[in-house]
HTML snippet that shows the backbone in 3Dmol.js (N, CA, C, O; Angstrom):
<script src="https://3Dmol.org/build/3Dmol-min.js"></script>
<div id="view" style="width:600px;height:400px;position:relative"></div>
<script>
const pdb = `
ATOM      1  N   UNK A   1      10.253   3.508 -10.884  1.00  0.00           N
ATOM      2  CA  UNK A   1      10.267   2.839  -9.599  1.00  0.00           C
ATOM      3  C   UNK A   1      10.363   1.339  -9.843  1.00  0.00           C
ATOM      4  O   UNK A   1       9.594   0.798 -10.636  1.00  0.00           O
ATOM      5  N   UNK A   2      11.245   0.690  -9.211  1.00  0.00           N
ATOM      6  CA  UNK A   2      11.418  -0.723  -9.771  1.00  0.00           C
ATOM      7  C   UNK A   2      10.805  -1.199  -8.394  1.00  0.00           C
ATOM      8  O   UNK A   2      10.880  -0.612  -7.314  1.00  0.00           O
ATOM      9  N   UNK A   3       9.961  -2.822  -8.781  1.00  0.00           N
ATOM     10  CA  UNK A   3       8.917  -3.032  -7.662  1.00  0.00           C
ATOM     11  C   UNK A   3       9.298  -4.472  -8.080  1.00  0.00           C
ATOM     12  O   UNK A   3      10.108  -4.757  -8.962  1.00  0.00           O
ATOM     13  N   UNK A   4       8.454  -5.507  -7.164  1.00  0.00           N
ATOM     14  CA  UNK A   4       8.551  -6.751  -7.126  1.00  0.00           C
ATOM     15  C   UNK A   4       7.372  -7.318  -7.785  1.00  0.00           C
ATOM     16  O   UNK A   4       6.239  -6.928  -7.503  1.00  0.00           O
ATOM     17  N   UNK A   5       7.689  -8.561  -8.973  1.00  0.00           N
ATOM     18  CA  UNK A   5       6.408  -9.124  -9.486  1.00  0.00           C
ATOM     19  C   UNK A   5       4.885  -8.859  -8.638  1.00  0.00           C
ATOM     20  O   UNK A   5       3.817  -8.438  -9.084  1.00  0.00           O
ATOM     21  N   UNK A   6       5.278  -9.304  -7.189  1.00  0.00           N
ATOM     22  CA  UNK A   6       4.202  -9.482  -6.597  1.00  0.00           C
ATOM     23  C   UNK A   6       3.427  -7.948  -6.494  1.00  0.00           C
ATOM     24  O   UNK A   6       2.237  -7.631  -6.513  1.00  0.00           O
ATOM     25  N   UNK A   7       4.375  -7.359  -6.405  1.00  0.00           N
ATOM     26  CA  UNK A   7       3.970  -5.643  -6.233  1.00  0.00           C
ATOM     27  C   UNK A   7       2.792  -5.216  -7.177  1.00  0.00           C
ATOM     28  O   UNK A   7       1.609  -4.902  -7.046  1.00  0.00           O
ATOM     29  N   UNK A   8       3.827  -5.382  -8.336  1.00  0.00           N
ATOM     30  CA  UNK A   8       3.160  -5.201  -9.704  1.00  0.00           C
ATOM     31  C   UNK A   8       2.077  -5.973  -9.882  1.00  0.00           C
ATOM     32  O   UNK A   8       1.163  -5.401 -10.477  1.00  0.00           O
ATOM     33  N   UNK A   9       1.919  -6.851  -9.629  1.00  0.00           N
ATOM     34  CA  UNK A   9       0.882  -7.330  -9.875  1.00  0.00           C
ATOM     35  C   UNK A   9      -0.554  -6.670  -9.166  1.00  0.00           C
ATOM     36  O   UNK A   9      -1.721  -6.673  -9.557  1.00  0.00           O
ATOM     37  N   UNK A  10       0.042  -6.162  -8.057  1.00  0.00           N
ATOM     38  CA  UNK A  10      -1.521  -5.302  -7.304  1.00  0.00           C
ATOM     39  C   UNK A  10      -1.579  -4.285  -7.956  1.00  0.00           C
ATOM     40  O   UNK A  10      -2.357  -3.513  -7.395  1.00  0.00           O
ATOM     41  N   UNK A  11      -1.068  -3.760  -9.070  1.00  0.00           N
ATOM     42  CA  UNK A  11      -0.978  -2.734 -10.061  1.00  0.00           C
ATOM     43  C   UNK A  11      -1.428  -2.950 -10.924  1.00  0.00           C
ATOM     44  O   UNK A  11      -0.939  -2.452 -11.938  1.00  0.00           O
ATOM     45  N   UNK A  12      -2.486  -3.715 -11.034  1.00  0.00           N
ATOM     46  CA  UNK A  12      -2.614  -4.047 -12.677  1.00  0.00           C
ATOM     47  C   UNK A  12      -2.931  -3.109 -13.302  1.00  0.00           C
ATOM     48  O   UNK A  12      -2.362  -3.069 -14.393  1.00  0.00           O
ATOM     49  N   UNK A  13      -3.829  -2.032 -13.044  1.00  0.00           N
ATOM     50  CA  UNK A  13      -4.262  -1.156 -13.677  1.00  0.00           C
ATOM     51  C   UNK A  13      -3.741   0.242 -14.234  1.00  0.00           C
ATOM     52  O   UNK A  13      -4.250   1.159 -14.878  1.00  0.00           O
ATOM     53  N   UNK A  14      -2.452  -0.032 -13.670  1.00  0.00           N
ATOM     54  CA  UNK A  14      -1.642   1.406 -13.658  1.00  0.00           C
ATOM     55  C   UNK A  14      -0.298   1.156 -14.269  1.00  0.00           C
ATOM     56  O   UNK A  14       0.225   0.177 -13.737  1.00  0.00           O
ATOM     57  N   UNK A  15       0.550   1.777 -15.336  1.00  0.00           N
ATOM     58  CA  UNK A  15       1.874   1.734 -15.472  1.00  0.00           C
ATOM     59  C   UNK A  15       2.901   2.009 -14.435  1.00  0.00           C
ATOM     60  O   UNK A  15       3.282   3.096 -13.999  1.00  0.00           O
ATOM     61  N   UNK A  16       3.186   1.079 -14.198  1.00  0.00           N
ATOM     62  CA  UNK A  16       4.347   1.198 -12.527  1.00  0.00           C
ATOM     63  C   UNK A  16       5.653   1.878 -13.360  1.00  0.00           C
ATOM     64  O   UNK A  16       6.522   2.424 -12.681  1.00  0.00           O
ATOM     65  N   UNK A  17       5.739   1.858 -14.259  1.00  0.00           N
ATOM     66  CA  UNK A  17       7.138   2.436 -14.636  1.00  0.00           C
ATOM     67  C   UNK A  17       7.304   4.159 -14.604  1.00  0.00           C
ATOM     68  O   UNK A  17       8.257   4.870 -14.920  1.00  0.00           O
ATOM     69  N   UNK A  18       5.714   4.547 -13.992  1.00  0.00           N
ATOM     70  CA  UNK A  18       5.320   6.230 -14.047  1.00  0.00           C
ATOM     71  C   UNK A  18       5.306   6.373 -12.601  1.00  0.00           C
ATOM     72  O   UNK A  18       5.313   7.500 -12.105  1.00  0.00           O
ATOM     73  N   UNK A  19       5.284   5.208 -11.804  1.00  0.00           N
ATOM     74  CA  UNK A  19       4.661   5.484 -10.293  1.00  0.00           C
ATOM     75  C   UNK A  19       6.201   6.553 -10.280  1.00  0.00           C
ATOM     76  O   UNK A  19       7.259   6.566 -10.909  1.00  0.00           O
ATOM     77  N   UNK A  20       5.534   7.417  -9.110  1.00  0.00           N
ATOM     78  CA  UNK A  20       6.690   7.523  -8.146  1.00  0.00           C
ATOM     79  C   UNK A  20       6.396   7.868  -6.641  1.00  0.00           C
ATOM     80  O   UNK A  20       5.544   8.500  -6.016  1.00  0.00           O
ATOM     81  N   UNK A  21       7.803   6.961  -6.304  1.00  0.00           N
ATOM     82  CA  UNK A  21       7.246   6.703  -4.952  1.00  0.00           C
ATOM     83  C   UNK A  21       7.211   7.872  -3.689  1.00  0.00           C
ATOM     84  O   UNK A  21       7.000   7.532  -2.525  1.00  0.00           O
ATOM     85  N   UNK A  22       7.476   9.468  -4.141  1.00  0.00           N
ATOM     86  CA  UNK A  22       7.003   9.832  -3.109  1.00  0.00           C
ATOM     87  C   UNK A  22       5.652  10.687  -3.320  1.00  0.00           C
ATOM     88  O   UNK A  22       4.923  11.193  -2.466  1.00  0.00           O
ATOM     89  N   UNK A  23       5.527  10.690  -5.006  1.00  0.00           N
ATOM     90  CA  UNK A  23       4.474  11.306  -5.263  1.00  0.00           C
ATOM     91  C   UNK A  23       2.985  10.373  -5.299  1.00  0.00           C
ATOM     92  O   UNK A  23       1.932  10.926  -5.617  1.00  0.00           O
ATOM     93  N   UNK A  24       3.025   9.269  -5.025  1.00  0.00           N
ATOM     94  CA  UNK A  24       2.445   8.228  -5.484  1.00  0.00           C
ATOM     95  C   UNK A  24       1.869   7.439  -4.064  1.00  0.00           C
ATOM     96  O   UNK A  24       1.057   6.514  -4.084  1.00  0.00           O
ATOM     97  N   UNK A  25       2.427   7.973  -2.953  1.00  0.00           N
ATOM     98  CA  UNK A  25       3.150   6.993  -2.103  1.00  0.00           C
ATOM     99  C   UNK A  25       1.408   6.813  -0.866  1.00  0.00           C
ATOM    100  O   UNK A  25       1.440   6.157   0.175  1.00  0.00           O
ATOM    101  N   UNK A  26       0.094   7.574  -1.379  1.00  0.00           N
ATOM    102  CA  UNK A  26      -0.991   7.569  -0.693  1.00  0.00           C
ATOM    103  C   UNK A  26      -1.611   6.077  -1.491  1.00  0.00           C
ATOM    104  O   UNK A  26      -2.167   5.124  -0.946  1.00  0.00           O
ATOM    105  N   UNK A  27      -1.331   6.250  -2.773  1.00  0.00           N
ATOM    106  CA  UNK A  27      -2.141   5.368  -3.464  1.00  0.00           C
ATOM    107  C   UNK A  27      -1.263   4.089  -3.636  1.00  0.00           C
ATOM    108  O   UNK A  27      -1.919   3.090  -3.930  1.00  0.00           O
ATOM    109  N   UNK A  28      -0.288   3.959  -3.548  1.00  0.00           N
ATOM    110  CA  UNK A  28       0.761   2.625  -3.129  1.00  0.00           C
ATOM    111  C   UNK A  28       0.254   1.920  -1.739  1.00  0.00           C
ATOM    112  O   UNK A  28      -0.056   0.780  -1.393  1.00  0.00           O
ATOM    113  N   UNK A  29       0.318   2.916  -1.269  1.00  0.00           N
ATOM    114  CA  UNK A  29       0.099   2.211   0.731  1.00  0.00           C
ATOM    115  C   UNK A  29      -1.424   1.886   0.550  1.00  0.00           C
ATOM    116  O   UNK A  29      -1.476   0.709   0.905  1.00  0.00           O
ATOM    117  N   UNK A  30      -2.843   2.310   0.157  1.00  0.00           N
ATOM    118  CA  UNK A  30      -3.523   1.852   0.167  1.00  0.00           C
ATOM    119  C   UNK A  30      -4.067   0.892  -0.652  1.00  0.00           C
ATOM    120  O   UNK A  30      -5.057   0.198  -0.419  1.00  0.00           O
ATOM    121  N   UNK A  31      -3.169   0.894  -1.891  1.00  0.00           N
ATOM    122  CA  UNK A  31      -3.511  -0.606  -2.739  1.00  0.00           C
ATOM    123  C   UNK A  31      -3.013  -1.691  -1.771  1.00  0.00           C
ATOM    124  O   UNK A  31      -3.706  -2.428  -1.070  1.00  0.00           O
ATOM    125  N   UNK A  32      -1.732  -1.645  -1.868  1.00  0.00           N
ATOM    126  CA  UNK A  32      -0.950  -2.791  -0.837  1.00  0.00           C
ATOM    127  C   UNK A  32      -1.758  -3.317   0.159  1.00  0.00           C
ATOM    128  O   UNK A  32      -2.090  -4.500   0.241  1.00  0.00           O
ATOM    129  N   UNK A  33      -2.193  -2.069   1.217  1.00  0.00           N
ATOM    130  CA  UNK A  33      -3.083  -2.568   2.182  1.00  0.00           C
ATOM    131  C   UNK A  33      -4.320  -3.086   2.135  1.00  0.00           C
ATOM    132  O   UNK A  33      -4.857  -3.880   2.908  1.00  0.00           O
ATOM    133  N   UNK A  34      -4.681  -2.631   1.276  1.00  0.00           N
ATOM    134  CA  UNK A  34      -6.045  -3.173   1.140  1.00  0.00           C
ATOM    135  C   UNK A  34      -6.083  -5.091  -0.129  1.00  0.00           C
ATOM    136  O   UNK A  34      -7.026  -5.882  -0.119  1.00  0.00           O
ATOM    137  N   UNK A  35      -4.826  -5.245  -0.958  1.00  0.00           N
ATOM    138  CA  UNK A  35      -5.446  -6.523  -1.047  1.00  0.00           C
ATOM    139  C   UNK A  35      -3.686  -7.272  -1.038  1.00  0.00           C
ATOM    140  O   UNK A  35      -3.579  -8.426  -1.453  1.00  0.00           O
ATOM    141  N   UNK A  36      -2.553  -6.603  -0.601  1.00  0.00           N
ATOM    142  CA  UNK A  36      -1.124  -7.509  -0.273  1.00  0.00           C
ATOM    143  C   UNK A  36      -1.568  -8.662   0.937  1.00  0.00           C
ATOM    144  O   UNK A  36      -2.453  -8.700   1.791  1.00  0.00           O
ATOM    145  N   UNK A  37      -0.358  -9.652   0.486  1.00  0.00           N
ATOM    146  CA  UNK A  37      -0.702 -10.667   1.469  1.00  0.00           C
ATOM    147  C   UNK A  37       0.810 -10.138   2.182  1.00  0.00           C
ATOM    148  O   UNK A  37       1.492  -9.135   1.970  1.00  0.00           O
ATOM    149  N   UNK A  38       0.968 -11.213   3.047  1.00  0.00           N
ATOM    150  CA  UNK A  38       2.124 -10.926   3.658  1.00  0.00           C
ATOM    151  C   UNK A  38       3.406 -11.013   3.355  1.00  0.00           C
ATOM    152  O   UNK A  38       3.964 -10.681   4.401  1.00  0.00           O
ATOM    153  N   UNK A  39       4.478 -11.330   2.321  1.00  0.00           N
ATOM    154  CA  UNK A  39       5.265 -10.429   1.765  1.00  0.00           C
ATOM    155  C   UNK A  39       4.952  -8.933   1.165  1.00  0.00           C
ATOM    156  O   UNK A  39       5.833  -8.079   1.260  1.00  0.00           O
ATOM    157  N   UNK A  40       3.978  -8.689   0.686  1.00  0.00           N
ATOM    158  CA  UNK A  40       3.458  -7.570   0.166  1.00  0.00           C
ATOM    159  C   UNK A  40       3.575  -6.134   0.915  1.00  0.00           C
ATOM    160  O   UNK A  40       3.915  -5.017   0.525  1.00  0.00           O
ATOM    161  N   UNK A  41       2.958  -6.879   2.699  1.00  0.00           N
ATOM    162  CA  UNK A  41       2.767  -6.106   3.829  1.00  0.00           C
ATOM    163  C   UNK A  41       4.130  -6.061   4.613  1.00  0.00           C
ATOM    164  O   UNK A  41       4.151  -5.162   5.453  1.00  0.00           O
ATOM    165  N   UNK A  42       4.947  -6.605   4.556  1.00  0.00           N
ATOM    166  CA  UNK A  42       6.495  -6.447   5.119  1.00  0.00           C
ATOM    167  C   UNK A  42       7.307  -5.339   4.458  1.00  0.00           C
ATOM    168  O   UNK A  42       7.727  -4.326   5.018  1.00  0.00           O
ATOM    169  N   UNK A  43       7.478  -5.715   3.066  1.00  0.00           N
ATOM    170  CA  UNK A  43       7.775  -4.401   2.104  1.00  0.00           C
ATOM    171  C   UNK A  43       7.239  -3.245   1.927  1.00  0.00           C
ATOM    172  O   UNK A  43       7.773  -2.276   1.387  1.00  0.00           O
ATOM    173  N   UNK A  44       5.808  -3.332   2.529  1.00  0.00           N
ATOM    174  CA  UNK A  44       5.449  -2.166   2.784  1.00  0.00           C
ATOM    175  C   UNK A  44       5.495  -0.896   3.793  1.00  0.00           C
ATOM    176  O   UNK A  44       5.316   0.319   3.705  1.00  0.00           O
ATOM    177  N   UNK A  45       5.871  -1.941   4.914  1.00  0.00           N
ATOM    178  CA  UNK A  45       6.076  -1.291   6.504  1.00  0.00           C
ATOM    179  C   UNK A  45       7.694  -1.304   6.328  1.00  0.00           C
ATOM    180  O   UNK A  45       8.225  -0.627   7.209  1.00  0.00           O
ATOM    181  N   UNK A  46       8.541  -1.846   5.497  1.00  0.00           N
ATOM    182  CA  UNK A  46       9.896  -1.361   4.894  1.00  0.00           C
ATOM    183  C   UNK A  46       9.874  -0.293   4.839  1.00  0.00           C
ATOM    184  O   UNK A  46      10.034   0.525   5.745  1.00  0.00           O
ATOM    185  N   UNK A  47       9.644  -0.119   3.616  1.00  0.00           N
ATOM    186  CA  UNK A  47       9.624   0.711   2.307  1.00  0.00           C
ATOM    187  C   UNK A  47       8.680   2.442   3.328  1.00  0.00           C
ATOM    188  O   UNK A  47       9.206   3.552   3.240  1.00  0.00           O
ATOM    189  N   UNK A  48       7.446   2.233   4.090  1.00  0.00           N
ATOM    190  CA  UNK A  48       7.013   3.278   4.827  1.00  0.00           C
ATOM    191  C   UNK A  48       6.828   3.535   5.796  1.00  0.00           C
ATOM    192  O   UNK A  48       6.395   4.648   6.096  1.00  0.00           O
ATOM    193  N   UNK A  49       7.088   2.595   6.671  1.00  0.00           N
ATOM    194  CA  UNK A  49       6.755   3.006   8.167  1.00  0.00           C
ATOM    195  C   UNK A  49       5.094   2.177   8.554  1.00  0.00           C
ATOM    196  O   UNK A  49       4.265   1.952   7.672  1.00  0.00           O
ATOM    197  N   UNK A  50       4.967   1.957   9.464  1.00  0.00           N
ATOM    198  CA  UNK A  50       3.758   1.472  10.266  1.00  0.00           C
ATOM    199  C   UNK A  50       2.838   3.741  10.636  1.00  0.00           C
ATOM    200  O   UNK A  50       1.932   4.424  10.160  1.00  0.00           O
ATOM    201  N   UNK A  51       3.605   3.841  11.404  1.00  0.00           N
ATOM    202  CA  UNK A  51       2.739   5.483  11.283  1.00  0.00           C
ATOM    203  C   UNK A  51       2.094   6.034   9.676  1.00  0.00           C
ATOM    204  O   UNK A  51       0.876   6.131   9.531  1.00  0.00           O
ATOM    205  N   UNK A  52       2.892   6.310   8.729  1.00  0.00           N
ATOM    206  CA  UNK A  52       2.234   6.314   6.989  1.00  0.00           C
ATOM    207  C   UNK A  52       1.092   5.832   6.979  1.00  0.00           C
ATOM    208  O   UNK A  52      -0.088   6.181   6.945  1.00  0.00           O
ATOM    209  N   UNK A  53       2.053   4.478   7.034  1.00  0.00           N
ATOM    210  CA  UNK A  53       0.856   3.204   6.790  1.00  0.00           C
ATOM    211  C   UNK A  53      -0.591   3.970   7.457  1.00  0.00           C
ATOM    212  O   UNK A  53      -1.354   4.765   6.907  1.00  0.00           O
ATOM    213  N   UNK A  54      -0.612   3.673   8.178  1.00  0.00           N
ATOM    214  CA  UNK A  54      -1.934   3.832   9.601  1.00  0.00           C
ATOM    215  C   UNK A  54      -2.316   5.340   8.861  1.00  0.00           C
ATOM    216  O   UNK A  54      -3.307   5.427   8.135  1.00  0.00           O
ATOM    217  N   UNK A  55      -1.625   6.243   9.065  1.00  0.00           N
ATOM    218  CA  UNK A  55      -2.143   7.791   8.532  1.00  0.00           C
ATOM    219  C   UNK A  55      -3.340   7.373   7.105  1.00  0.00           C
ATOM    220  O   UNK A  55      -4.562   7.474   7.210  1.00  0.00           O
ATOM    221  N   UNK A  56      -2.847   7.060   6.258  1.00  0.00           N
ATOM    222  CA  UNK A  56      -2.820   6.646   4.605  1.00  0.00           C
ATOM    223  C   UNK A  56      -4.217   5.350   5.101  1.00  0.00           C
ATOM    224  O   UNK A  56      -5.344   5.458   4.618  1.00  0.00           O
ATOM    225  N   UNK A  57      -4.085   4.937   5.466  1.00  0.00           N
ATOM    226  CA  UNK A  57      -5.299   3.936   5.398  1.00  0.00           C
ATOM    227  C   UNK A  57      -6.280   4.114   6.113  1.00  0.00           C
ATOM    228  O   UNK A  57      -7.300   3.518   5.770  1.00  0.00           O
ATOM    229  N   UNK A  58      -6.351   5.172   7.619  1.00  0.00           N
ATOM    230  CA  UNK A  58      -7.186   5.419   8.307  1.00  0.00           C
ATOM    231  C   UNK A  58      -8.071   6.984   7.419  1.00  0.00           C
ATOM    232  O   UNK A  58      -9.090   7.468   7.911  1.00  0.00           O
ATOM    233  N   UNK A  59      -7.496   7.494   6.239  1.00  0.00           N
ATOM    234  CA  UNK A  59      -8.306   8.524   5.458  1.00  0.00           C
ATOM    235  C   UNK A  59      -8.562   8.268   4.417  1.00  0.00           C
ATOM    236  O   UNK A  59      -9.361   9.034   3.878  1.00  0.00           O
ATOM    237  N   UNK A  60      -7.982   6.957   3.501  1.00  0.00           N
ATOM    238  CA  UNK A  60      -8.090   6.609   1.886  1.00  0.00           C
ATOM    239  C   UNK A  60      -9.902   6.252   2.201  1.00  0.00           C
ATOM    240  O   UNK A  60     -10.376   5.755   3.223  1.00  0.00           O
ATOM    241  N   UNK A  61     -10.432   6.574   1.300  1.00  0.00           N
ATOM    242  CA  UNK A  61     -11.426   5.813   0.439  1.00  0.00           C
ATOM    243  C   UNK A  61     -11.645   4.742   0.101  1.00  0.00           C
ATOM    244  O   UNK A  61     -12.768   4.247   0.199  1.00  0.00           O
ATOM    245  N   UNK A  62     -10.199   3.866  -0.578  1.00  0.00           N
ATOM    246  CA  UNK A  62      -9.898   3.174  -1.566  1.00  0.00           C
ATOM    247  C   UNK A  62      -9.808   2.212  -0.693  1.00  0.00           C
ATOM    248  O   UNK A  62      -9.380   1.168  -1.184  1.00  0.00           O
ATOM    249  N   UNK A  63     -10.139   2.160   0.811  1.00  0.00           N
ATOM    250  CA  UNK A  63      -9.548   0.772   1.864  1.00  0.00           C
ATOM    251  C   UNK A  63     -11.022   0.852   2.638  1.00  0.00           C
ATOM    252  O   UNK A  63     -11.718   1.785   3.039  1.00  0.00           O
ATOM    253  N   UNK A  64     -11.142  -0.560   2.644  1.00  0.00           N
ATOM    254  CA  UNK A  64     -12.532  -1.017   3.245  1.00  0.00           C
ATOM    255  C   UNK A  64     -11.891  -0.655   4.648  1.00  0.00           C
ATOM    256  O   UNK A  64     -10.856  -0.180   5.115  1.00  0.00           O
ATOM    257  N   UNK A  65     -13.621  -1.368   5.209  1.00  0.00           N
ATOM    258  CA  UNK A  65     -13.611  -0.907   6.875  1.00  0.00           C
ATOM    259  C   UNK A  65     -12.619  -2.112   7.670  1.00  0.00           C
ATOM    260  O   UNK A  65     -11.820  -1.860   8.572  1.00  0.00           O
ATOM    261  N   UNK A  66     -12.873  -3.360   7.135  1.00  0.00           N
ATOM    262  CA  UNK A  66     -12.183  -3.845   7.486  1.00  0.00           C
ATOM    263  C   UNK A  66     -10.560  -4.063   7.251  1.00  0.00           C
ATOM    264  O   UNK A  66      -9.857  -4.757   7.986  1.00  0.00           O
ATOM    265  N   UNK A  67     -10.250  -3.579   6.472  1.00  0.00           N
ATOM    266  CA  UNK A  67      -8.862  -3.254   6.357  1.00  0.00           C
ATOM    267  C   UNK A  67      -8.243  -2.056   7.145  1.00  0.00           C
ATOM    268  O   UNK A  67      -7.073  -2.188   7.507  1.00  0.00           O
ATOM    269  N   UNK A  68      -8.770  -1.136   7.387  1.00  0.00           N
ATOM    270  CA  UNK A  68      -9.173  -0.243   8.589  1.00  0.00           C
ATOM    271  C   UNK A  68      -9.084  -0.266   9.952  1.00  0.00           C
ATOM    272  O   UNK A  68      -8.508   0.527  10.697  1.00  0.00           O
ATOM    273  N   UNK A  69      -9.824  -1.438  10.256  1.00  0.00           N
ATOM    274  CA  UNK A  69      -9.794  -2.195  11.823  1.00  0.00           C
ATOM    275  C   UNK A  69      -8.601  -2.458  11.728  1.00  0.00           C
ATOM    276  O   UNK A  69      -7.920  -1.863  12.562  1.00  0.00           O
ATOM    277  N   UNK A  70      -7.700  -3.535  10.608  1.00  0.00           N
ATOM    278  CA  UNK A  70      -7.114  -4.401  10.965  1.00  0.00           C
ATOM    279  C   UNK A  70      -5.643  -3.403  10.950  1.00  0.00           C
ATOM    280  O   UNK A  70      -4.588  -3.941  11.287  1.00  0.00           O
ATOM    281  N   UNK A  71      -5.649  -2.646  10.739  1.00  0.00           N
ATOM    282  CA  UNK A  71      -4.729  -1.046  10.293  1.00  0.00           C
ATOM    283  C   UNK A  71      -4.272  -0.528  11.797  1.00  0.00           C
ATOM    284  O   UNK A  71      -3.173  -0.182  12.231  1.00  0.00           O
ATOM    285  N   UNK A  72      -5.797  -0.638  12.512  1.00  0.00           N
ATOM    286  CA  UNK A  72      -6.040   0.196  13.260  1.00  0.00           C
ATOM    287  C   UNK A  72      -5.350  -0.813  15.163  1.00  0.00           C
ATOM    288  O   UNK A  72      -4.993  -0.537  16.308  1.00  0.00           O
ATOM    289  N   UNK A  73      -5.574  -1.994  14.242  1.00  0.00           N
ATOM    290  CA  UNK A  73      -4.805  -2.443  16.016  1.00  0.00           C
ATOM    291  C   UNK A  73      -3.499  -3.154  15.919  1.00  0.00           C
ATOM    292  O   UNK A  73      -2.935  -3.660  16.889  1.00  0.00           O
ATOM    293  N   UNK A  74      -2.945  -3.170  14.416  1.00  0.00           N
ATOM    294  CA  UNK A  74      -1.243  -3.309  15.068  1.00  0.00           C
ATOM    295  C   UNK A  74      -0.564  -2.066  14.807  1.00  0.00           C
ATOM    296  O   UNK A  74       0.607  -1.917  15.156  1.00  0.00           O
TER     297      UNK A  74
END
`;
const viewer = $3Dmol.createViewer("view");
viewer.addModel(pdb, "pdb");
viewer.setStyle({}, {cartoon: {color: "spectrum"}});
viewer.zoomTo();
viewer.render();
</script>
């Protein structure tokens, strides 16, 4: 999966060259969301949709409450 520096970089912990993006694509949307700034969050509502998005962050674990709220009203 080829991604953008900035991408990768919210990856630190993981080899992005294994991601894939439809198998992958719960734990992509909730890294992003929970610490992308706003290029991060444009490519993301690209790349998945605002509905995903919202699905994927209103059940992850991995996303605070407040990332949650903020999920939850656009």
């Amino acid at each position: 999966m080829r991604l953008s520096k900035n991408i990768q970089n919210l990856l630190w912990d993981v080899d992005v060259k294994t991601l894939n993006e439809k198998r992958h694509a719960d734990f992509l949307i909730a890294r992003v969301a929970e610490k992308g700034g706003t290029p991060e969050i444009i490519w993301l509502k690209r790349k998945f949709g605002l509905d995903k998005i919202r699905k994927v962050v209103r059940h992850s674990r991995n996303v605070s409450a407040q990332t949650k709220n903020f999920w939850s009203i656009i």
